[in-house]
N, C-alpha and C positions, 0 to 999 in steps of 0.2 A: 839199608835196613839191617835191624839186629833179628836177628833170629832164635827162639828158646824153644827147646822140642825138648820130650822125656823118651828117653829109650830105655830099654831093656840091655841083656847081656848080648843081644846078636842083632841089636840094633833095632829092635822091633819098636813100633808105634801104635800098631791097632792091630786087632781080632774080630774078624765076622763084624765090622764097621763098628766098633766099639771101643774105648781107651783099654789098653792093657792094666792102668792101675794109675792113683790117685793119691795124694798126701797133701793134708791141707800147710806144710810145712814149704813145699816147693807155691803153692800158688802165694804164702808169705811175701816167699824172695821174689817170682815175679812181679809181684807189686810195687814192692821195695825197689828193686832194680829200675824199675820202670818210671818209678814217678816223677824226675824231672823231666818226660817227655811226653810220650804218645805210645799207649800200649793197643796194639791192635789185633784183633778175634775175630772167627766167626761165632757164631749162635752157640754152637755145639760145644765148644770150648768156655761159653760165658758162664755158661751153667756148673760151673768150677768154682766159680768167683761168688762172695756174697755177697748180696743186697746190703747196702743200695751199692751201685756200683761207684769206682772212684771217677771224678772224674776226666781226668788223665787214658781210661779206658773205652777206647772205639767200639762198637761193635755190626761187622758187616760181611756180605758174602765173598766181597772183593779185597779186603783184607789186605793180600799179597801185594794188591795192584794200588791201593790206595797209599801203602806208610813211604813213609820219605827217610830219606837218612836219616839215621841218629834216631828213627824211632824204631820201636821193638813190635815184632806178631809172636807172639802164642802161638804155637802150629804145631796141630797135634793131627789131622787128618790131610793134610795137603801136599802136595809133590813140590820140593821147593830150587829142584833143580833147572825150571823154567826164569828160576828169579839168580841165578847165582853171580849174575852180572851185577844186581843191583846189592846181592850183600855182602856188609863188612862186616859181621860178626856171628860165630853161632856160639849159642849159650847150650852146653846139654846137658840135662840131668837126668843121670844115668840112673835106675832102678835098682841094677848090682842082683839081679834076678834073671832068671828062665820064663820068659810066660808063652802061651802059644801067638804068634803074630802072624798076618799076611799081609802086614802093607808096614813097611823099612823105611829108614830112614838112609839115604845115599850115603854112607859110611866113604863110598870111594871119590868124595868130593874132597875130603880133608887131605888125600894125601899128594893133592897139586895145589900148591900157592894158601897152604894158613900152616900158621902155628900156634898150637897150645900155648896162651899169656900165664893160665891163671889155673887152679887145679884147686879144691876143696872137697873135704869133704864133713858133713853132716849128718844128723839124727834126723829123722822123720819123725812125725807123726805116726804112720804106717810101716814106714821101714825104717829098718836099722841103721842104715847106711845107704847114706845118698850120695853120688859124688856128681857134684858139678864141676864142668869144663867148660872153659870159655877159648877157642878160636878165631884168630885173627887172621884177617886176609892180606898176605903178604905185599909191602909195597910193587913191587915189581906186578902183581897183579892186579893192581885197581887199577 
């Protein structure tokens, strides 16, 4: 599975169970990205996306547990280090901002077995500067 999370500067993802911040420019490129396959969410994340949904887009509590290679989750509230066996790719789109967080995103999984492919960056909607990073998971570790 590919994996797409938005973080902040210190790697944060949520606040008091809530998104740190939003840019309808990032839910774009998840789309985009997504479309030749299987993009999958829960509930809490779909509410991102607008009506009508595509439909290429799953939406379920099991998420993690349902996508198969080569497809993508959206995961903005989930712990994804239970799955790190099953994935090959993390897509992150960094905020380039301070917000207050208490639930992270495992920063210390990148620095055994992936390498940064791909580095971009972009205008938001909401912010200035978005940069997207896509990590691969290094042959010797799949």
């Amino acid at each position: 599975m590919i994996v797409m999370i938005c973080v902040d500067d210190h790697n944060g993802m949520m606040f008091n169970h809530r998104r740190q911040s939003r840019d309808s420019a990032v839910q774009e490129r998840v789309l985009r990205c997504s479309e030749n396959s299987r993009l999958w969410m829960n509930e809490y994340s779909s509410k991102l996306f607008p009506e009508p949904k595509p439909d290429w887009l799953s939406v379920d509590p099991a998420f993690l547990d349902r996508a198969g290679s080569g497809e993508y989750c959206f995961v903005e509230d989930q712990d994804i280090l239970p799955y790190e066996d099953e994935l090959e790719s993390i897509i992150l789109f960094q905020w380039n901002r301070s917000y207050p967080a208490d639930f992270h995103f495992p920063a210390d999984i990148l620095s055994h077995g992936w390498t940064m492919t791909e580095s971009e960056e972009f205008e938001g909607s909401s912010h200035e500067k978005i940069i997207r990073e896509v990590y691969k998971k290094d042959e010797e570790n799949k």
